[in-house]
N, C-alpha and C positions, 0 to 999 in steps of 0.2 A: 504494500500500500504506500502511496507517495504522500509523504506528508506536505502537510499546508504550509507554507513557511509568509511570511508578514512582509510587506516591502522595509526595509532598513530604514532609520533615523532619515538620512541622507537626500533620501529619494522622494519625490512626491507620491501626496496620497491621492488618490483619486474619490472624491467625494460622490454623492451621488447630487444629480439636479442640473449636472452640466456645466458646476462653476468651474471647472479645471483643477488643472493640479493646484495641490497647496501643501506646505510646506508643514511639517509641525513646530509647536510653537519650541522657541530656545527656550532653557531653564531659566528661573528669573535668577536678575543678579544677586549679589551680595547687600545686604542692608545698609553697609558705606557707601555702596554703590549706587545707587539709589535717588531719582532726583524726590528732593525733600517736597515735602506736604504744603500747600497754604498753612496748614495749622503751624508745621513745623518750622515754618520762615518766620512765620508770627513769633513763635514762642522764644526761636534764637533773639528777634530782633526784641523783645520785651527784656529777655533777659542779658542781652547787652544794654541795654537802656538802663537797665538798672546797675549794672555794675561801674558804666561811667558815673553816674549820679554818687553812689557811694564814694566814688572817688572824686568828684570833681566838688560834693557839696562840702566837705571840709574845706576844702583850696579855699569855696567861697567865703566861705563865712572868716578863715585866717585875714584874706587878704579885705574884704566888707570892714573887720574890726581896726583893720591897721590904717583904715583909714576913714575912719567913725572920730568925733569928735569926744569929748571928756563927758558932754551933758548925753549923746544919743548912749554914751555907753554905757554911762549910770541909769537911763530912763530904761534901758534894756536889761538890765543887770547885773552886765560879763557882755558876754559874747554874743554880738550883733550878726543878722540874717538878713533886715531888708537894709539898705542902705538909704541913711537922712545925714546930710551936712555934710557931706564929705568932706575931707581936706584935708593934705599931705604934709603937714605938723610935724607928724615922729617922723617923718623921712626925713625931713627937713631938718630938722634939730639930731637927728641920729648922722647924717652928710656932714653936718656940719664942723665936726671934727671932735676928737676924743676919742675914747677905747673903741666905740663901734667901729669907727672910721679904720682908729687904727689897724684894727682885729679884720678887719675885712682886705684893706692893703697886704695885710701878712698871708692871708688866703690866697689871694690873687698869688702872691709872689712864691709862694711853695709850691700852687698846683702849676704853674707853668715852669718853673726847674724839674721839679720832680717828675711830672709829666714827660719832659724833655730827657731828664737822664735816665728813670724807667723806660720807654722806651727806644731809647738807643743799646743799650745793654740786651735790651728783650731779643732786637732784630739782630742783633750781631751773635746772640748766643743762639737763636734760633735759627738764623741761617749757618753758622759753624753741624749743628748739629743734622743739619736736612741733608748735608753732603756726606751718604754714606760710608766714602773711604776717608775723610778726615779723621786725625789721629785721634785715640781712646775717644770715637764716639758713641759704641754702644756704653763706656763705662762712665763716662761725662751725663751719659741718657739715664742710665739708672740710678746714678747720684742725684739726679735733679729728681727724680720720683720717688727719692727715699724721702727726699722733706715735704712730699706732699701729706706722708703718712706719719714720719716720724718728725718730732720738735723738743728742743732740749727745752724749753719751756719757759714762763715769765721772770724768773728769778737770775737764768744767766743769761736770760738776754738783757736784762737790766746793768747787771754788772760789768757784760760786755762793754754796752754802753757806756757806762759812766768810766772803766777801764781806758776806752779811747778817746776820753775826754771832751764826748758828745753833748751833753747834759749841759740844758743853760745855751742850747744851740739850735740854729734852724735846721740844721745837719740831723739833729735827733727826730724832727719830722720828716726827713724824706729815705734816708739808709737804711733803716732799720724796716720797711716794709716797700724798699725799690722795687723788686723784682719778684713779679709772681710765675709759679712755673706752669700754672694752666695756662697762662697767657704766652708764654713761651711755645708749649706745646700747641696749641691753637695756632701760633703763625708759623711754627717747623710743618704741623702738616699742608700749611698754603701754599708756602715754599717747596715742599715735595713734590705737589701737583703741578709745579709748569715744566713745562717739555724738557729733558734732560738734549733735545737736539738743539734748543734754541742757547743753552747755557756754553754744549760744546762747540757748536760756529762759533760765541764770541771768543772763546779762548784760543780757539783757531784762529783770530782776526788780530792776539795779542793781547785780546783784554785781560786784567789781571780778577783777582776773586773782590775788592772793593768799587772796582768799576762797574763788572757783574749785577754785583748788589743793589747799587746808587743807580743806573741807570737800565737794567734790565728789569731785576726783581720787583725792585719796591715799584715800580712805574707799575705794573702787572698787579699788584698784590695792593691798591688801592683802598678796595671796601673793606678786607680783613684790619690794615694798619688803621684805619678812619675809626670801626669798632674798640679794638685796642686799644687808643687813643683817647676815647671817649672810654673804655674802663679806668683807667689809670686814673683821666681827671675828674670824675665822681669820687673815685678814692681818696683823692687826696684832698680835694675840696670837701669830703664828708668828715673828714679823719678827726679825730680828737682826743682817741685814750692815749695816743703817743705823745701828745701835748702836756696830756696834764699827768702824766708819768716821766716825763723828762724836762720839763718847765716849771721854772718856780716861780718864774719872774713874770707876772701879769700881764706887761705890757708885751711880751711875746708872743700871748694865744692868739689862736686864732679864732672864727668867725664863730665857728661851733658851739667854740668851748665857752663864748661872750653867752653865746643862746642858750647854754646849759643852765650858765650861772643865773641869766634871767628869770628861767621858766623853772628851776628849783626853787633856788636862795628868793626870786623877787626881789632883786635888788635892780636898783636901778643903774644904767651905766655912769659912770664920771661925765660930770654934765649936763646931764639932763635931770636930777634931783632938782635943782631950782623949780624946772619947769613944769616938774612933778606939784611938788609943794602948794605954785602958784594957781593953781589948777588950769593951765593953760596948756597939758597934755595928762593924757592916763598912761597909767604903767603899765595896761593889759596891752594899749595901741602899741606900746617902745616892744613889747615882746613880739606880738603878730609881727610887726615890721620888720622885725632882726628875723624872723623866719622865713618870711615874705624875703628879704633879702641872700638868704640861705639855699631858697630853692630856685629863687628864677636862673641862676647861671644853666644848672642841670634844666630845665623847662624849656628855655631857650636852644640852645644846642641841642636834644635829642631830636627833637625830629627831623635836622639837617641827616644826622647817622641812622637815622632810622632805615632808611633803603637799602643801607646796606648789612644791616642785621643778616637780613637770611643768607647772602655769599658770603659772609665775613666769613659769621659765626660756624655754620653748616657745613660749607665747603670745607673750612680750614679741619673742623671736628671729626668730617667724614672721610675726607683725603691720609689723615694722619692717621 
């Protein structure tokens, strides 16, 4: 007896009625796969709605208060939401010179050395390490990942410190946390990924390994170093336990540490107590402001680096 056998997946089926062949249907896809629902556009986009809100309504009301006057903030109680009277008083008297001023000049001038000498150090020991026959570089590689895990810890790095005569110095804000090794590792893998053919024609051409670098690499390697770049000066514009662990002398802190002593102690800064007193500013506006002044450098700059988040970050993380 001949068995019946089925036409195959493959093949058309033959319906009855005349419509012709037709196909059976493909399996549906994967539920990632999947174009989303009205509901489900809805529900992303309510729930990103809400999570900028959460984040954007603190900003408001910091920056609202810092620039709320002495009477809306008393009628308010603290901390002002709609804004009446505005007027830029604590910035004004915070510019005008004294610790804020100072503390914030001192910011400025650590995150752009530090920035600067972080990395240059990053790209030179990141590129030494990407060139796989330069000398002890698998052991230079696992030196540098032993202190991701391992750390002699807060008491001799202290001593070190104070050993090389750092302490009482702007040098103790930026040495002691120059060099991070993710971020190293981050631009060795960028660096890996451009063409080993494009490295040996310049070498062929005569160029040496800092030509290479300066005019080959880093030209290439754009969005990774713009990231980088932008880690380093969050860091160092955020920084403050190294301040007030290696600083005694007040007029040395930086911008943070002025914010700290604000928003703990309540004290006001050198200078603005008169205008405290006279009631012709509040001490809650002099803190919002010192905040307000704290976050717009990072606010400002990220979204120029923003673009290049995804090749920096990704490329460099996925290549290495």
């Amino acid at each position: 007896m001949t068995a019946v056998v089925g036409p195959p997946v493959d093949e058309p089926v033959r319906g009855g009625g005349g419509d012709g062949p037709r196909r059976r249907a493909a399996p549906a896809r994967p539920a990632w796969e999947e174009e989303p629902s009205p509901a489900g556009l809805a529900g992303k986009g309510i729930a990103l709605s809400l999570a900028c809100l959460a984040i954007l309504f603190p900003l408001w009301i910091v920056v609202v208060t810092s620039l709320s006057s002495r009477r809306t903030i008393d009628e308010a109680g603290g901390l002002v939401m709609v804004p009446r009277g505005l007027t830029f008083i604590a910035y004004r008297e915070l510019l005008s010179g004294g610790q804020v001023t100072r503390a914030a000049l001192v910011s400025v001038l650590v995150t752009l050395v530090g920035t600067l000498f972080s990395m240059t150090v990053s790209v030179l020991c990141a590129y030494g390490l990407s060139r796989t026959g330069s000398l002890g570089h698998r052991w230079l590689l696992m030196l540098l990942l032993a202190t991701m895990f391992f750390s002699a810890g807060l008491i001799p790095t202290y001593l070190l410190v104070q050993s090389l005569g750092l302490t009482d110095t702007y040098l103790a804000l930026i040495l002691p946390s120059a060099v991070s090794v993710f971020n190293i590792l981050v631009l060795r893998g960028f660096f890996m990924g451009i063409s080993p053919e494009l490295i040996d024609s310049a070498r062929i051409d005569g160029a040496g390994d800092v030509r290479i670098l300066w005019q080959i690499v880093m030209p290439l390697s754009r969005a990774v170093l713009a990231v980088i770049t932008l880690f380093y000066a969050v860091g160092y514009w955020s920084a403050w336990f190294n301040a007030s662990l290696y600083l005694n002398d007040q007029d040395m802190m930086p911008l943070q540490n002025v914010m700290i002593q604000l928003v703990q102690k309540q004290e006001a800064p050198v200078g603005l107590s008169q205008a405290i007193r006279t009631g012709q500013l509040s001490g809650l506006a002099v803190q919002m402001a010192v905040m307000v002044m704290a976050l717009l450098p990072v606010a400002v700059l990220s979204p120029f680096v923003q673009k290049h988040f995804r090749k920096g970050m990704l490329t460099g993380a996925v290549k290495g």
